[in-house]
C-alpha positions as CSV (number, residue, x, y, z in Angstrom):
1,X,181.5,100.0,45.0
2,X,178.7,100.1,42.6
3,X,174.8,100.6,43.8
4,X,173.8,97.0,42.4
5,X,176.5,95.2,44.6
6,X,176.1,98.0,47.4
7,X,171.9,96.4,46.9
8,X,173.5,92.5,47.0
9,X,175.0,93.4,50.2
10,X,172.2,94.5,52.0
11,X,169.9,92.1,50.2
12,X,172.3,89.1,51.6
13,X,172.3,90.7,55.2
14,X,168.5,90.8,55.3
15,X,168.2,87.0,55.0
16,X,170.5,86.1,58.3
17,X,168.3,84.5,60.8
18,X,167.8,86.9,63.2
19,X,168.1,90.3,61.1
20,X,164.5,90.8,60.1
21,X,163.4,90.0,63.7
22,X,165.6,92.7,65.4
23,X,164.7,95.6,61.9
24,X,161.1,94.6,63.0
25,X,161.3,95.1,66.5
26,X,162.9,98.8,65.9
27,X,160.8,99.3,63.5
28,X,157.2,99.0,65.5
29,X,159.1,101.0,68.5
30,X,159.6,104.0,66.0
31,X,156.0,103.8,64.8
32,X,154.7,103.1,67.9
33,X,156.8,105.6,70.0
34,X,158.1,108.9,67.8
35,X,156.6,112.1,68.9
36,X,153.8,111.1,70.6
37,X,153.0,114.2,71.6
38,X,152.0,115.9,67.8
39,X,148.3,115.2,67.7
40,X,146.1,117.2,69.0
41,X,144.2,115.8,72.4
42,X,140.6,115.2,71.3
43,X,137.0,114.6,73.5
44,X,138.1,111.2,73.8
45,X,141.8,111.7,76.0
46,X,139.7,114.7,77.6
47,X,137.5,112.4,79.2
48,X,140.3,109.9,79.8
49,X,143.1,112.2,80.8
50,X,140.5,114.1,83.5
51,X,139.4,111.2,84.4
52,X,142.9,109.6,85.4
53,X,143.8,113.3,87.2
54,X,140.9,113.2,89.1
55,X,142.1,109.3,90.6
56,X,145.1,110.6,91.6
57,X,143.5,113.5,93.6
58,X,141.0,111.7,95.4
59,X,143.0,108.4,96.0
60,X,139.2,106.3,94.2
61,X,140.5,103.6,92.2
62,X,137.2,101.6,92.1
63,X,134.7,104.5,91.1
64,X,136.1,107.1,88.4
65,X,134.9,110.5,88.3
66,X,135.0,113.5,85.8
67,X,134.6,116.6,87.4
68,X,133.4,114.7,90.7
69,X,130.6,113.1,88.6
70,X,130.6,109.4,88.4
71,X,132.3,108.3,85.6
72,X,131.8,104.7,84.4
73,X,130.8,104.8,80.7
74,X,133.9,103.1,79.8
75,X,136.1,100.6,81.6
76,X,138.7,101.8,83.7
77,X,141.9,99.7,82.7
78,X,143.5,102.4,80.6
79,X,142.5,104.9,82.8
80,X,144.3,102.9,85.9
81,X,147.3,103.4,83.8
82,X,147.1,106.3,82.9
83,X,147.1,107.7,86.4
84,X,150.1,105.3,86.8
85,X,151.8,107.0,84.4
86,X,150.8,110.4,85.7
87,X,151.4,109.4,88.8
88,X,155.2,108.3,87.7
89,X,156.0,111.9,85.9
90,X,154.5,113.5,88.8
91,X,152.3,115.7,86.3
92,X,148.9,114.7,84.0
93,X,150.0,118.3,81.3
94,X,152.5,115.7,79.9
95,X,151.0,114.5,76.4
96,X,153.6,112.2,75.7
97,X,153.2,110.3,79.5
98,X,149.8,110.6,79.1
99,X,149.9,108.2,76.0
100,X,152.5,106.1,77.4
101,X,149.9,103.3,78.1
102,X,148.4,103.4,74.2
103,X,152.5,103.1,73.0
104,X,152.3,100.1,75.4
105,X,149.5,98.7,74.4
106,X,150.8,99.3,70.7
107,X,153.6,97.2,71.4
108,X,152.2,94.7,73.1
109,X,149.6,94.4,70.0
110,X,152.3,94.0,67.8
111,X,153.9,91.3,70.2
112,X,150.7,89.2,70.4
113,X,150.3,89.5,66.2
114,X,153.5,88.5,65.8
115,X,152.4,85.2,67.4
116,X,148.8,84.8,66.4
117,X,150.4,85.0,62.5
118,X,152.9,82.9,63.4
119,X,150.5,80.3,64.9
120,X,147.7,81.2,61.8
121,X,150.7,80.9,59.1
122,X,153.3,78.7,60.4
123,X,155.6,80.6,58.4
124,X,158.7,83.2,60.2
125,X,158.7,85.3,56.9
126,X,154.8,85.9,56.7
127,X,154.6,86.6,60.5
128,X,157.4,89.6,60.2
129,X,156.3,91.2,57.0
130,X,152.5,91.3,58.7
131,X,153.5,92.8,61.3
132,X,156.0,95.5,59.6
133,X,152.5,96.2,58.0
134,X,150.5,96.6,61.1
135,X,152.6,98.8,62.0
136,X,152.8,101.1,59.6
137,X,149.8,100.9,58.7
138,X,147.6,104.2,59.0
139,X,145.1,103.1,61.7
140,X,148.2,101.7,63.8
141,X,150.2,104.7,63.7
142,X,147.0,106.8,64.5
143,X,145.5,104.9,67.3
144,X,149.5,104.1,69.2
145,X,149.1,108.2,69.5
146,X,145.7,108.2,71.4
147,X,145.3,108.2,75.1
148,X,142.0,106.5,74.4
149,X,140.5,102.6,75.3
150,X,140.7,101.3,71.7
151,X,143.8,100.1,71.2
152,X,143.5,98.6,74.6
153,X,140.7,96.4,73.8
154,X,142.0,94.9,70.5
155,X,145.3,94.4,71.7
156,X,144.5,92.2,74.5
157,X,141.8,90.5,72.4
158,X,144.7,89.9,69.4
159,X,146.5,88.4,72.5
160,X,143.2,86.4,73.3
161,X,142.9,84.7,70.0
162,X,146.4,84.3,69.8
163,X,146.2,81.6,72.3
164,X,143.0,80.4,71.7
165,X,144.3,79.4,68.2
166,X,147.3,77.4,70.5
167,X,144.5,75.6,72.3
168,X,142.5,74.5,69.6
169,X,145.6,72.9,67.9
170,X,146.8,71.7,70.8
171,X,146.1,67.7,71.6
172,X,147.3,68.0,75.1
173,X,145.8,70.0,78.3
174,X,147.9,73.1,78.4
175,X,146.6,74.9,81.7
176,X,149.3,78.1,81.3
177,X,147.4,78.5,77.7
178,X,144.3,78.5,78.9
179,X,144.7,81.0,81.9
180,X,146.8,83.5,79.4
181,X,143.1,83.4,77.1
182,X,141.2,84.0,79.9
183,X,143.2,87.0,81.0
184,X,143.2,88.5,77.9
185,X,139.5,88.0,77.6
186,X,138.9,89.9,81.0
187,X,141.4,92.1,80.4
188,X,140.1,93.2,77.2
189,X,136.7,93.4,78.8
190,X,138.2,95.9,81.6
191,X,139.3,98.2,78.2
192,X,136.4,98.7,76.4
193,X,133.6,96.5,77.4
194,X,132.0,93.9,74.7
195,X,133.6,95.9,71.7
196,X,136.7,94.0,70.8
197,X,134.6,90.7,71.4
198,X,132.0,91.6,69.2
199,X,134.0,93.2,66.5
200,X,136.9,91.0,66.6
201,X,136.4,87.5,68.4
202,X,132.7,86.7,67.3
203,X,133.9,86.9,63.3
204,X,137.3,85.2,64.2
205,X,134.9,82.0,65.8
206,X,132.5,82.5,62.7
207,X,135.5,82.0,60.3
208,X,136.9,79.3,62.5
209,X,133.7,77.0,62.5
210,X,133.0,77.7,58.8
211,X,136.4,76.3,57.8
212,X,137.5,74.4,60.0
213,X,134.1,73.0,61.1
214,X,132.6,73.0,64.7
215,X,133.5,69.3,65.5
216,X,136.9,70.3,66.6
217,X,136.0,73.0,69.0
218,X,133.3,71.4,70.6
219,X,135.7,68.5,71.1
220,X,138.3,70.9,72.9
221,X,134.9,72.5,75.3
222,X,136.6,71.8,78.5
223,X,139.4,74.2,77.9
224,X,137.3,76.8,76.4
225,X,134.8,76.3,79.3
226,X,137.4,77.5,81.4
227,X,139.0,80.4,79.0
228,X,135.1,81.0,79.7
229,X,134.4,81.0,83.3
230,X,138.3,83.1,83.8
231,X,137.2,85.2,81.4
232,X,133.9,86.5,82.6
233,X,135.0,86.2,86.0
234,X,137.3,88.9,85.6
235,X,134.9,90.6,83.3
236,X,132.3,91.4,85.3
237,X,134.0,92.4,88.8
238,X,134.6,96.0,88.1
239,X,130.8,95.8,86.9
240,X,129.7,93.6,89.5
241,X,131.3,96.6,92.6
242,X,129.8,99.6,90.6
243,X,126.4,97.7,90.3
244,X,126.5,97.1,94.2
245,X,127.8,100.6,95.2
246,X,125.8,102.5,92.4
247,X,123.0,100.8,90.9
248,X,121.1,103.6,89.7
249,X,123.9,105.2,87.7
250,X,124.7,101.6,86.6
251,X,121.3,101.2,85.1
252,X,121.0,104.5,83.8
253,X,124.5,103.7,81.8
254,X,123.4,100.9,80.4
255,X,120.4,102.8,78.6
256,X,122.5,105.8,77.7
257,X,125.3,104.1,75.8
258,X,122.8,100.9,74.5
259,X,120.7,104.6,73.1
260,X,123.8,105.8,71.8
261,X,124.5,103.5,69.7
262,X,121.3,104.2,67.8
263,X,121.2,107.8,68.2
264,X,124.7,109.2,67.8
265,X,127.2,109.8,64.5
266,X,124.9,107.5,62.4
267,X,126.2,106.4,59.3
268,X,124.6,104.3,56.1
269,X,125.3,100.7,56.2
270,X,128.0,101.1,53.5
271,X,129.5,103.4,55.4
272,X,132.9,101.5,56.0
273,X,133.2,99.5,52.8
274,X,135.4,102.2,50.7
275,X,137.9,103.2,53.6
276,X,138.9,99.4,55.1
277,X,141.9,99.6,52.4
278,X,142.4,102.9,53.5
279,X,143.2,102.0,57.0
280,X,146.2,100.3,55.9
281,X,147.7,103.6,54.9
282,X,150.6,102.8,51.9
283,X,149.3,99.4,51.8
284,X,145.8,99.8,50.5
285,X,146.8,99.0,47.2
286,X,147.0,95.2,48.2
287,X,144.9,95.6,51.2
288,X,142.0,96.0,47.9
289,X,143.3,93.2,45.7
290,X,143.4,90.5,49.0
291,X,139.8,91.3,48.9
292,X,139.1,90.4,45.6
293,X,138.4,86.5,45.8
294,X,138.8,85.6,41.9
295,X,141.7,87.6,42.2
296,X,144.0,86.4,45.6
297,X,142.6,82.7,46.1
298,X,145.0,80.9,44.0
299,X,147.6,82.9,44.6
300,X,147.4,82.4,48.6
301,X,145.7,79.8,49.9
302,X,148.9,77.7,49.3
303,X,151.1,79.7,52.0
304,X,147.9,81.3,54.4
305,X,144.9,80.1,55.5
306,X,142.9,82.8,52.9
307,X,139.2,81.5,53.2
308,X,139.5,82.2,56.8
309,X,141.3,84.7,56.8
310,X,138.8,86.5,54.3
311,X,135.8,85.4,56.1
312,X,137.1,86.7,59.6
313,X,137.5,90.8,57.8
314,X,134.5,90.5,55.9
315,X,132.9,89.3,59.3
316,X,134.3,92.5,61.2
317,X,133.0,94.9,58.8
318,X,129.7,93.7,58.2
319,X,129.1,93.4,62.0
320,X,130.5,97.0,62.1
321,X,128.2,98.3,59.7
322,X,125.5,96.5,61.7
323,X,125.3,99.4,64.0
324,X,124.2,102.4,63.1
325,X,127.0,104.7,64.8
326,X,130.2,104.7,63.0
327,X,133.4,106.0,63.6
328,X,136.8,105.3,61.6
329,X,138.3,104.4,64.6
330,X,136.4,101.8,64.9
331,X,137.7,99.9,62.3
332,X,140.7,99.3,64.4
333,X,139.6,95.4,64.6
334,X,139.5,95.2,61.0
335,X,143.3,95.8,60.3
336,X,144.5,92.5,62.4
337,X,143.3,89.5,59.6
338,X,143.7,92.4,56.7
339,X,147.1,92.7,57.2
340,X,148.2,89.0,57.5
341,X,146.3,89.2,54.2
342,X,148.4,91.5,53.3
343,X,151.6,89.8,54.3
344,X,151.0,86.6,52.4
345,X,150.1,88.8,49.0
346,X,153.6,90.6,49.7
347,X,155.1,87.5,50.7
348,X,153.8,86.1,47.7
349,X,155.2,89.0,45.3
350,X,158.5,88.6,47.0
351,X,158.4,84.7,45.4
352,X,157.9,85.5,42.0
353,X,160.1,89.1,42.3
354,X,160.2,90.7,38.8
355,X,159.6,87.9,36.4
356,X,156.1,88.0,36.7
357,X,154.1,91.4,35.2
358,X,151.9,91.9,38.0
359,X,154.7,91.6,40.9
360,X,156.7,93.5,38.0
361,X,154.4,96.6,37.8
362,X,153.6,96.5,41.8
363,X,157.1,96.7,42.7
364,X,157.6,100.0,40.5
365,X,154.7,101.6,41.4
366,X,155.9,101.4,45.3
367,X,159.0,102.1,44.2
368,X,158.3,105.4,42.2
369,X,155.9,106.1,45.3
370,X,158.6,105.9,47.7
371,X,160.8,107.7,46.0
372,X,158.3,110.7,46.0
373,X,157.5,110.7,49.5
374,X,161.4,110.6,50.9
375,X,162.0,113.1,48.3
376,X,159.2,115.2,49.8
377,X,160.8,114.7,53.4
378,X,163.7,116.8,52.2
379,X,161.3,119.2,50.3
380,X,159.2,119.9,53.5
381,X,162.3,120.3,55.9
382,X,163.6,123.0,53.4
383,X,160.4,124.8,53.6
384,X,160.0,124.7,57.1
385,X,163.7,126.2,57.5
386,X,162.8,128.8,55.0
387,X,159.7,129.5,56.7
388,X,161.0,129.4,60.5
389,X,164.4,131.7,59.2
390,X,166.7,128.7,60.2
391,X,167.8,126.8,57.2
392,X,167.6,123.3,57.8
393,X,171.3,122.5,56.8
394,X,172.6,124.4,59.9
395,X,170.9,122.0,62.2
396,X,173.2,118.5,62.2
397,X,170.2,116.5,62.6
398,X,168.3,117.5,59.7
399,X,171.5,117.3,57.3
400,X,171.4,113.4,58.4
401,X,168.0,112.8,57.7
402,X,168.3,115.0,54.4
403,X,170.9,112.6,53.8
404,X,169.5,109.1,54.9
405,X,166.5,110.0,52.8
406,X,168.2,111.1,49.8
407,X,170.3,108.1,50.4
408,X,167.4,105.4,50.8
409,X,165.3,107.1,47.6
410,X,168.8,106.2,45.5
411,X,168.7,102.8,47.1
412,X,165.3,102.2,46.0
413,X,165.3,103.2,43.2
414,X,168.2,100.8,42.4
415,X,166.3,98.0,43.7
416,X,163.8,99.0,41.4
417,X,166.5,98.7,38.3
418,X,168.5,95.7,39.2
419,X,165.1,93.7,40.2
420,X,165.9,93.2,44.7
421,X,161.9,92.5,45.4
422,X,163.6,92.2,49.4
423,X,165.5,95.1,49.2
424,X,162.6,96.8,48.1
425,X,160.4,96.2,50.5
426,X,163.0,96.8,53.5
427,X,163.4,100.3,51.9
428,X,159.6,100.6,52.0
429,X,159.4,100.2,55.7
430,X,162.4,102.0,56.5
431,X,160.7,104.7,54.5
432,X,157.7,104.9,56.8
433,X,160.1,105.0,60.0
434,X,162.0,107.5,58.5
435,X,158.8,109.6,57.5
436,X,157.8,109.4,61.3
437,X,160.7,111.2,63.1
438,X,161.7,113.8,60.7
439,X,158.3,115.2,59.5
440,X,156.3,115.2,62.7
441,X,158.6,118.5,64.7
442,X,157.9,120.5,61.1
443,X,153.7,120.0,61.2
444,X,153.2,123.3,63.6
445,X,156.1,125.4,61.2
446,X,154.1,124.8,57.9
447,X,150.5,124.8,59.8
448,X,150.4,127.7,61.9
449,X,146.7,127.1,62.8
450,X,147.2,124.3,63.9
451,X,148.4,122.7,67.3
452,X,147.2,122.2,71.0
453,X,147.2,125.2,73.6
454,X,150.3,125.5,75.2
455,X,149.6,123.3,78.6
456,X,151.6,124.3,81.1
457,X,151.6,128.3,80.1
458,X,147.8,127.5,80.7
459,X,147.8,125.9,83.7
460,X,150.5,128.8,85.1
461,X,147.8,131.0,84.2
462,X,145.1,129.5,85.6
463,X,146.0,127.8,88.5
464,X,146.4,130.2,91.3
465,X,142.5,131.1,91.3
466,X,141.0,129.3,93.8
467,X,137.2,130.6,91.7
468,X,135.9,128.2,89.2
469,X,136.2,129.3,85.3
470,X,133.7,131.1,83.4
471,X,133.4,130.2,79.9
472,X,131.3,133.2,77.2
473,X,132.2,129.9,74.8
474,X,131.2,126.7,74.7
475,X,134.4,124.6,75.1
476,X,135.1,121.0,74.7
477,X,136.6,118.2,77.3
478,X,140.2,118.2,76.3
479,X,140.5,122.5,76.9
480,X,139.0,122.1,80.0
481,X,141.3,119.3,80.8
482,X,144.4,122.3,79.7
483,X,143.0,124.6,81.9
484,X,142.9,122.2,84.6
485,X,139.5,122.8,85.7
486,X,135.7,122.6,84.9
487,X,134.7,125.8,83.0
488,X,131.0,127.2,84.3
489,X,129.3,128.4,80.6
490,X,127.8,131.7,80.8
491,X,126.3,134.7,78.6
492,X,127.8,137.9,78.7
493,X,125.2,139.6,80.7
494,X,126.4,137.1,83.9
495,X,129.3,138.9,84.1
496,X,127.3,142.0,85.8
497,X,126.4,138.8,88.6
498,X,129.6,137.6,89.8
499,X,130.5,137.5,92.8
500,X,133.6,140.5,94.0
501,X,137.2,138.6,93.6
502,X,139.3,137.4,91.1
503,X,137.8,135.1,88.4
504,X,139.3,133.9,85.0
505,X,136.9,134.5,81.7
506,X,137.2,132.3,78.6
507,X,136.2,134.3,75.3
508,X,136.7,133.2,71.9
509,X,136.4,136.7,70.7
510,X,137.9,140.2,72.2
511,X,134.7,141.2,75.1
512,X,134.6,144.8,77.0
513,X,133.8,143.7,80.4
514,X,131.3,145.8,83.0
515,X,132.7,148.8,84.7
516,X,133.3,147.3,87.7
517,X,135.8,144.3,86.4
518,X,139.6,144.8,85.8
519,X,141.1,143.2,84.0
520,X,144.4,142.1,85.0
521,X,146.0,139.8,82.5
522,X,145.4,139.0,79.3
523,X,146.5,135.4,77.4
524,X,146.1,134.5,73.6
525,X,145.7,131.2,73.1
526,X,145.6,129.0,70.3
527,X,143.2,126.3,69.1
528,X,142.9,124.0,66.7
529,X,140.3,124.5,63.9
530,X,138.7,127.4,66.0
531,X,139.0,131.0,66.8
532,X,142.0,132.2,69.1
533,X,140.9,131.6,72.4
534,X,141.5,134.4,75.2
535,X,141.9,134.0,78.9
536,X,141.4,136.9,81.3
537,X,142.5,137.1,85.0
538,X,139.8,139.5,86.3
539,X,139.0,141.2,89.6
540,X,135.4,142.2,90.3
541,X,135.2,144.8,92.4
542,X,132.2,145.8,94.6
């Protein structure tokens, strides 16, 4: 059988009813769920993951603490399930259970776009490929493999707006509607606080009154009234027990992170505006042109609402860039409208397929692209045999990727040849999936400095010492979350002070201790982006 009708084949299989769906739902379970335990924790899951440990120990759901100080800067919805899903492993050194709850929220993200396109676009095909690019999209795929409170927020505000975009086109009084958006409302509330309303529900109203006009949401007020009152209701009870039980700490909160966002990782203004097509990862190229109005306003506005669509992502970023601390993960809102722009420009190249130049040249250049990275899948799995003395062809599973990727980059480049725009973009996605479980388990092989302390090694180590750590190095939330326990800084001249018994000394570099400490054991650890880090058991003697 010849490649072109090997291409016709899968080309004609693809446009059964029920085919895309079911490729799109493994799809966003392999981006969302493959290795989530590669990335290194940062300051972010420290506070989180402690956090959830310390719930389980001391049985206080209401009032989270880190290292027995309160801890209410953020929410505690993705905590409560994080200790759920410590709680269910029976262990918090677990990175992938800890990050259960982002994958979750992931899914349930991609779940609620699905819809919200769907109800925005009224079109099956634009919905699916929007969502294939959501989730393989860069910011996606990054944020799905954070135990942080981001993903959490926007993906019960997507949710949110979902049905709040059902209610507004809705004639009749649809009460389930209405209580779903005001759950999602609270529940995004509970996540991150006013974040995903601010940066993704304010600019989403904006773009709905300019276009569509306010008339017809003032005439729908007593179904938003109560999407209002559920809303904040459930907002503000967490807040509402803290502020009773600790008003002090409440208040002081309050001015701390209203300071921080003034004071902390501040950024110019255009600070944003070159990496919002980045976040989209291999789809940046059209996440730029989407964004160009002379460019994609004729060419969409015929199959997507683009005006408010447009409006909505240029709302997000320039109330982003409003404030002057910046992050890249905070441009997490800005990915849900810029990839149903996204979906319409690639549903829209799919139309005219080859016979027009600029669909004609954007097909080959993802096409070559694609070709290079699956190419480079087999390339890196070769070096990390070579490197690691095990050559990847004796291991069954790698010979099966080698050859699904070898396979796929002869498939599209095929497509490519005998002009199967669908067949071309399938290969795309199944590119990225493909990308995620076979290059992920090689990262630590060809980047020996790099990769988290080895948890449970640590924790062995250090968990028989009743003693509190000392620390000669200044060390971050998420070691002191390996080690299990809160890590006393001191100078080298406090070691002649402590107290007879056995301790455990963090050093960054090799230390000669006093003459009346032993040392025991001795651990190397590594670190990322840092010195080795040494542990010493220790005995002081009198």
């Amino acid at each position: 059988m010849s490649m072109q009708k090997i291409c016709t084949f899968f080309e004609e299989k693809l446009c059964h009813k029920y085919v895309p769906l079911f490729l799109l739902g493994l799809l966003i379970v392999i981006t969302t769920t493959a290795y989530l335990n590669q990335l290194d924790p940062e300051i972010m899951e420290g506070r989180n993951f402690i956090t959830a440990s310390e719930i389980i120990k001391t049985g206080n759901w209401v009032v989270p603490s880190l290292f027995g100080e309160l801890r209410i800067a953020k929410p505690p919805l993705p905590t409560w399930m994080t200790s759920a899903a410590m709680m269910l492993a029976g262990t918090d050194t677990n990175l992938v259970v800890n990050r259960i709850p982002s994958a979750f929220a992931g899914l349930f993200l991609s779940l609620a776009f699905l819809g919200l396109t769907k109800s925005l676009t009224r079109s099956t095909r634009i919905s699916v490929i929007s969502t294939a690019v959501l989730g393989t999209s860069y910011l996606y795929i990054f944020m799905v493999r954070r135990g942080t409170w981001d993903i959490h927020a926007i993906a019960y505000m997507t949710a949110m707006i979902w049905a709040l975009d059902v209610l507004l086109k809705s004639k009749k009084f649809r009460p389930w509607v209405c209580l779903s958006a005001g759950l999602f409302f609270g529940l995004s509330f509970l996540s991150k606080g006013p974040v995903a309303f601010y940066a993704l529900l304010l600019p989403f109203l904006f773009s709905e009154i300019v276009v569509n006009g306010a008339k017809k949401m003032t005439s729908q007020w007593k179904k938003l009234l109560l999407v209002g009152a559920l809303g904040l209701l459930i907002s503000v009870s967490w807040y509402v027990v803290i502020m009773i039980m600790h008003p002090e700490a409440m208040a002081a909160m309050f001015s701390k992170e209203t300071a921080a966002w003034a004071g902390r990782h501040v950024r110019g203004w255009w600070y944003y505006l070159p990496q919002v097509p980045a976040m989209l990862g291999l789809w940046a190229i059209p996440a730029a042109l989407v964004c160009i109005p002379q460019y994609a306003r004729s060419r969409l506005q015929d199959t997507i609402p683009y005006k408010q669509l447009l409006l909505w992502t240029v709302g997000i970023v320039v109330l982003l860039s409003i404030i002057p601390e910046k992050k890249v993960r905070y441009l997490l809102p800005v990915i849900i409208p810029l990839s149903i722009l996204v979906g319409g420009y690639l549903d829209y190249c799919l139309k005219h397929g080859f016979s027009f130049y600029g669909t004609k040249r954007g097909f080959q250049l993802y096409a070559v692209l694609g070709v290079i990275i699956l190419l480079a899948i087999v390339g890196v799995m070769w070096i990390a045999g070579e490197i690691s003395s095990t050559p990847f062809y004796t291991d069954p599973w790698q010979v099966f990727a080698a050859l699904c990727s070898l396979l796929l980059a002869a498939l599209l480049w095929t497509t490519a040849v005998y002009h199967k725009p669908q067949l071309l973009l399938g290969c795309l996605f199944s590119t990225m999936a493909l990308l995620l479980v076979t290059i992920p388990p090689h990262i630590k092989t060809l980047m020996p400095n790099r990769g988290a302390l080895p948890i449970q090694t640590i924790r062995s180590f250090v968990g028989n010492v009743e003693e509190q750590v000392h620390s000669l190095a200044s060390l971050k939330l998420q070691t002191q979350w390996i080690l299990g326990k809160p890590a006393i800084r001191i100078a080298k001249e406090d070691l002649m002070t402590l107290s007879p018994g056995e301790h455990i000394i963090i050093a960054s570099y090799p230390t000669d201790f006093p003459n009346n400490i032993v040392v025991e054991k001795e651990y190397l650890a590594r670190y990322v982006k840092h010195n080795p880090l040494l542990i010493y058991r220790v005995n002081v003697q009198n």
